[in-house]
C-alpha positions in Angstrom: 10.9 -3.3 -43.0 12.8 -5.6 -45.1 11.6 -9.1 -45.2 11.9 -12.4 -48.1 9.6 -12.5 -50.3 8.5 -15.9 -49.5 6.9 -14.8 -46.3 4.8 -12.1 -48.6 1.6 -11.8 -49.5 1.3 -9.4 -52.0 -2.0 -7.5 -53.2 -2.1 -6.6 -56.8 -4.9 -4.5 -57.7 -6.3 -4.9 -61.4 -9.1 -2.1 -60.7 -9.5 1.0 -58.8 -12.4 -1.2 -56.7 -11.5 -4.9 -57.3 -8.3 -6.8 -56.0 -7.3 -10.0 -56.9 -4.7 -12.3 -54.9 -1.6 -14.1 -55.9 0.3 -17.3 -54.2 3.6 -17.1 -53.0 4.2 -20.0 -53.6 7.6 -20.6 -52.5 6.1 -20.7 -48.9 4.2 -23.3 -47.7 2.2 -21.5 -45.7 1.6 -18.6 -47.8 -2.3 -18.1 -48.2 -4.4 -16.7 -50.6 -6.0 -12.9 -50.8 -9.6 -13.3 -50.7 -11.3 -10.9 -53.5 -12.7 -7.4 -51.7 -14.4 -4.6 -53.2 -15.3 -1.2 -52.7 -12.0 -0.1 -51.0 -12.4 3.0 -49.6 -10.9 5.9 -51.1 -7.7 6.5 -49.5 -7.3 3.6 -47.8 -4.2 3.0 -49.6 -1.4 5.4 -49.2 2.3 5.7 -50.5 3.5 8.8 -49.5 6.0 9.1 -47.4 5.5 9.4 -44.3 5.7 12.2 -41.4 6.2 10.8 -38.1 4.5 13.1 -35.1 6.9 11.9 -32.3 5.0 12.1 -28.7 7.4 11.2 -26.3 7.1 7.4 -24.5 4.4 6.6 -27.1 6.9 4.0 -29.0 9.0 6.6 -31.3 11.9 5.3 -31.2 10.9 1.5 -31.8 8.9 3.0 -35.4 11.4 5.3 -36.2 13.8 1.9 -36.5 11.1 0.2 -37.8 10.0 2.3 -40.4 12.3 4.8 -40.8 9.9 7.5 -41.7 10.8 10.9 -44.4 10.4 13.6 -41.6 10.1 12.6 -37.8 10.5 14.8 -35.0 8.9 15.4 -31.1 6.6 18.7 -32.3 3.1 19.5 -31.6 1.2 17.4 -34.3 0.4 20.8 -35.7 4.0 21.6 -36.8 5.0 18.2 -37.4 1.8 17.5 -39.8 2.8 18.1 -43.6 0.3 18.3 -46.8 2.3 16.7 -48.8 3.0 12.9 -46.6 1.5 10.4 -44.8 0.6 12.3 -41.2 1.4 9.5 -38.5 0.9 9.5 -35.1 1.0 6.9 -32.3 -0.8 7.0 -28.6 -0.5 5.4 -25.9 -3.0 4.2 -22.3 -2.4 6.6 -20.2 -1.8 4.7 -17.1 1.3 2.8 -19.1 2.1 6.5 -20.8 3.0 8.2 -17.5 4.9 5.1 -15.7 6.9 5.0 -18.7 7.5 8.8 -18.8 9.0 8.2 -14.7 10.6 5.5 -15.4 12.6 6.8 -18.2 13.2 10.3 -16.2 14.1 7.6 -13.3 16.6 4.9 -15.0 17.3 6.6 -18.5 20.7 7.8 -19.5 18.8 11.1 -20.7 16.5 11.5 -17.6 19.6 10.8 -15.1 21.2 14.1 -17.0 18.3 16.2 -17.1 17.2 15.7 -13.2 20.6 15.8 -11.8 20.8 18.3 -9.6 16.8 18.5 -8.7 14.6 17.1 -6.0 13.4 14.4 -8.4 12.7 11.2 -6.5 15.6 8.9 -6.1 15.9 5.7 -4.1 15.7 2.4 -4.4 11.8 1.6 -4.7 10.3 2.6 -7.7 7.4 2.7 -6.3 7.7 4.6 -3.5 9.7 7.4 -5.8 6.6 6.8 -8.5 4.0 8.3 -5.5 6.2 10.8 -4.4 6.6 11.8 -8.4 2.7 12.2 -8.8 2.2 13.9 -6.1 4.0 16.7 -7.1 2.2 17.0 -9.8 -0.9 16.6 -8.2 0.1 19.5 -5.8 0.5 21.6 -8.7 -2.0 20.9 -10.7 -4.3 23.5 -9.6 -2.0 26.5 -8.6 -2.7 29.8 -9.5 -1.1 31.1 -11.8 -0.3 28.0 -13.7 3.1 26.3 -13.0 4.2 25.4 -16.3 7.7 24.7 -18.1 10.7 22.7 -17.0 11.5 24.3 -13.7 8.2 22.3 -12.3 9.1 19.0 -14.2 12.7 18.6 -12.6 14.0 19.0 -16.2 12.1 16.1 -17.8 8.7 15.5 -18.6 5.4 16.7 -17.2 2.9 14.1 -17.7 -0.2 15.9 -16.7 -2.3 15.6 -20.1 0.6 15.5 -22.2 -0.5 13.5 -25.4 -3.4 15.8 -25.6 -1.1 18.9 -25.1 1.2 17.5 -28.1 -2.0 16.9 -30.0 -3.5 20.8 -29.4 -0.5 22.9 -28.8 0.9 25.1 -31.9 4.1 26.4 -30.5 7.4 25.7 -31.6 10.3 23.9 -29.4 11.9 27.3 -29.7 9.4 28.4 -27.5 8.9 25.4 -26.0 8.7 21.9 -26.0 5.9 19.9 -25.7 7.4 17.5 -23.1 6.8 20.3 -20.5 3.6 22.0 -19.5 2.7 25.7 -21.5 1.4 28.9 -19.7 -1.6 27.8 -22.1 -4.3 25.8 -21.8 -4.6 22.3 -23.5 -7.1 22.2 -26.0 -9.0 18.4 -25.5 -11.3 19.3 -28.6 -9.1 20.3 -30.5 -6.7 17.3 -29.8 -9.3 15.1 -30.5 -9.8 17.0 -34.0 -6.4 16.1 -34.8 -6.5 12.4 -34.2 -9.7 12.5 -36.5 -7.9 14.4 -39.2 -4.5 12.2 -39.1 -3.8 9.6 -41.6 -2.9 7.0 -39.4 -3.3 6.3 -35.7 -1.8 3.7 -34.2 -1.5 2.7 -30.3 1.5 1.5 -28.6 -0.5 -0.9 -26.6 -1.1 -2.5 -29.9 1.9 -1.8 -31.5 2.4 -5.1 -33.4 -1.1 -4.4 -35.3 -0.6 -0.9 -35.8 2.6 -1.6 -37.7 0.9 -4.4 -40.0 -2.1 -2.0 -40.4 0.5 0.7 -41.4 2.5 -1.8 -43.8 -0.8 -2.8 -45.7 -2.0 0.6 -46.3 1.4 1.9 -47.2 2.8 -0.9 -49.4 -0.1 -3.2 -50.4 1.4 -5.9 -48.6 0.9 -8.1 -45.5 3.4 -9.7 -43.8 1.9 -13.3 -42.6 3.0 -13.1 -39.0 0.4 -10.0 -38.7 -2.4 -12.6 -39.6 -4.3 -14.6 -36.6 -3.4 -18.2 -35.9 -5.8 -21.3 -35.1 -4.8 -20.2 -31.3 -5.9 -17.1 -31.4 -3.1 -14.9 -31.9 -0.5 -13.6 -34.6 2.6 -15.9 -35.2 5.7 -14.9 -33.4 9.5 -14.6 -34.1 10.0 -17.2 -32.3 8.4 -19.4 -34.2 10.4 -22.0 -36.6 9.9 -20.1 -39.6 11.8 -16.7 -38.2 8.8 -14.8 -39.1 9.3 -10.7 -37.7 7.0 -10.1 -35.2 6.9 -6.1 -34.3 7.5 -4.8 -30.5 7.7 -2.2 -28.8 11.1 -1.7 -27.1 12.1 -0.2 -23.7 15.1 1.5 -24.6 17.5 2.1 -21.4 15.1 1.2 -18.6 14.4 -1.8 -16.8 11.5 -4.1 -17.7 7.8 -2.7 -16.3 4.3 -3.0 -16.8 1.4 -0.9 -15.5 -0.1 -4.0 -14.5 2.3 -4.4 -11.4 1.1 -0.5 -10.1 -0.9 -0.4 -6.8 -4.3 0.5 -7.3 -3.5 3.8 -4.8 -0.7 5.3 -7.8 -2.9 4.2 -10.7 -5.5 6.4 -9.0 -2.9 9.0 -8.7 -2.0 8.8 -12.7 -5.8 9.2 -13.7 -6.1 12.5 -12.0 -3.1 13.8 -13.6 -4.3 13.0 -17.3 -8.4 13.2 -17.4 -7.9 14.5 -20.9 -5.8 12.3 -21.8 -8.4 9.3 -20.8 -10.7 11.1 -23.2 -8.4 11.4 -26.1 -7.3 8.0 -25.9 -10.9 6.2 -25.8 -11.4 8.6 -29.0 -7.9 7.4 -30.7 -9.4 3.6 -29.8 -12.1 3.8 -31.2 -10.6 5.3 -34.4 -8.0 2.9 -34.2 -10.6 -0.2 -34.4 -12.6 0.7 -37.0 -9.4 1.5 -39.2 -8.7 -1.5 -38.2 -11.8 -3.8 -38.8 -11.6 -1.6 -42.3 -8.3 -2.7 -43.0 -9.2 -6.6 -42.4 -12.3 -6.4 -44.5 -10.0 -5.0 -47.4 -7.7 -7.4 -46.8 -9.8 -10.8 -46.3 -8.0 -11.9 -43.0 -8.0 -10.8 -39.6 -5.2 -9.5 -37.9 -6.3 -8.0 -34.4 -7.0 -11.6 -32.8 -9.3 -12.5 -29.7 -6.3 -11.5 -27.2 -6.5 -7.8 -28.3 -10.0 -8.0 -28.9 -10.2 -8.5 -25.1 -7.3 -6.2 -23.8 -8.9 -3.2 -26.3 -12.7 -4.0 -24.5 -10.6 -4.3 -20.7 -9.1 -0.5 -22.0 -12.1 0.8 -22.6 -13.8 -1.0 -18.9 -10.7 0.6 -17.5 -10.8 4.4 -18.6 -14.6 4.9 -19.1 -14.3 3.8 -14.9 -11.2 6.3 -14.0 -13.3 9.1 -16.4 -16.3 8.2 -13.8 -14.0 8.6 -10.4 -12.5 11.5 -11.7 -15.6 13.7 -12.4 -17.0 12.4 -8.6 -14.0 13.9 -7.0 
């Protein structure tokens, strides 16, 4: 991401353990590096970078963002590459599969693929969300399995799907990892793969993954990713124009899981019990990369507003892991 130079701070390192800081001084509020030590090996990383693609988990916004090498929607197996920086986002669950509806619902791509199927379509959202879910719900433990497009109306299937595009090792010839497989999803060794990636980041934190990403990649922070007085990072709109990173909800309308009944965000958790599993793993990865990433750096940049919505996550999915094992 392109940005002055003036609203840089940039890291130069004089050793392979010690790191001094410069001032940019043409910024008033430019700060200073504080000295760190001991950076762990690999921590920086300037390859380029292979983008694994799961569907509604912010891919598009990055790929504008970043504008990665390779980037493609592939199980993480095929889209993973030796030779680059192996990137992958995820995404609540709960937020992952309204956004997956709501794009089969409203988007110019999911009003092609469903037209002509029984998929949900009046005027409530809602009420076409539950009926959605349900479906999948009714199919979710059908003998043989139901799998493939035919049972997805054409779109997406979002039972478990970030841990299916995190095990499966099939090719989008075969099939695509937006819809279900005649095999099994593999939770362990989805969770493998988010332990072996070079990066995770989160959609739900999307603004701090991208700053995490920048530092390790180019050495440099951007000052709108560090934490204010207040509490939280500094914001394009601020005075000084300073870029602040977001996630975008390309060609739907505006919604949040926070405005779901308590009935449908029931619904949701049975559908992806994996995927509750996988993403508490990818969270806790996620933090400690990033409390790593501050340390190296001398300033924090996941303030006391994620702090709180990461520890509400992890209230929130240890509780649905609880319901769904009692039913």
């Amino acid at each position: 991401h392109m940005m002055k130079c003036q609203d840089l701070i940039v890291l130069l390192l004089v050793t392979p353990f010690v790191a001094i800081s410069l001032l940019a001084t043409s910024h008033d509020s430019a700060m200073y590096w504080v000295k760190t030590s001991n950076i762990p090996y690999g921590f920086f990383d300037d390859r380029n970078i292979s983008f694994i693609h799961i569907a509604k988990c912010s891919g598009r916004s990055f790929e504008r963002e970043i504008v990665p090498a390779k980037s493609g929607q592939n199980c993480y197996k095929l889209g993973k590459s030796s030779s680059m920086m192996n990137v992958v986002f995820l995404r609540s669950p709960r937020a992952h599969v309204y956004s997956q509806f709501m794009q089969c619902k409203h988007d110019r791509f999911g009003r092609r693929v469903t037209k002509k199927t029984a998929f949900p379509r009046s005027k409530d959202d809602i009420y076409d969300l539950r009926i959605w879910l349900d479906h999948f719900i009714q199919i979710m433990d059908k003998e043989p399995r139901q799998f493939g497009p035919e049972n997805d109306f054409n779109c997406m299937d979002p039972r478990n799907m970030q841990t299916r595009y995190m095990s499966c090792d099939w090719t989008r010839s075969e099939a695509h990892p937006d819809h279900a497989h005649q095999d099994d999803d593999d939770i362990d060794e989805a969770i493998r793969n988010v332990r072996k990636a070079t990066f995770i980041g989160l959609t739900d934190f999307y603004h701090e993954s991208i700053c995490m990403l920048q530092f390790r990649s180019t050495k440099i922070l951007p000052l709108t990713c560090q934490c204010t007085d207040l509490g939280g990072n500094a914001t394009e709109n601020q005075s000084d124009g300073h870029v602040h990173y977001t996630h975008s909800q390309d060609g739907v309308p505006k919604h949040s899981v926070h405005n779901l009944p308590m009935d449908v965000l029931k619904l949701e958790d049975r559908l992806t019990n994996w995927d509750q599993r996988l993403f508490l793993f990818a969270l806790d990865r996620f933090l400690r990369d990033i409390r790593i990433a501050e340390k190296v750096a001398g300033h924090k940049f996941f303030c006391h507003p994620q702090t709180t919505e990461a520890q509400a996550l992890v209230t929130t999915y240890n509780e649905a892991s609880m319901m769904n094992s009692d039913q």
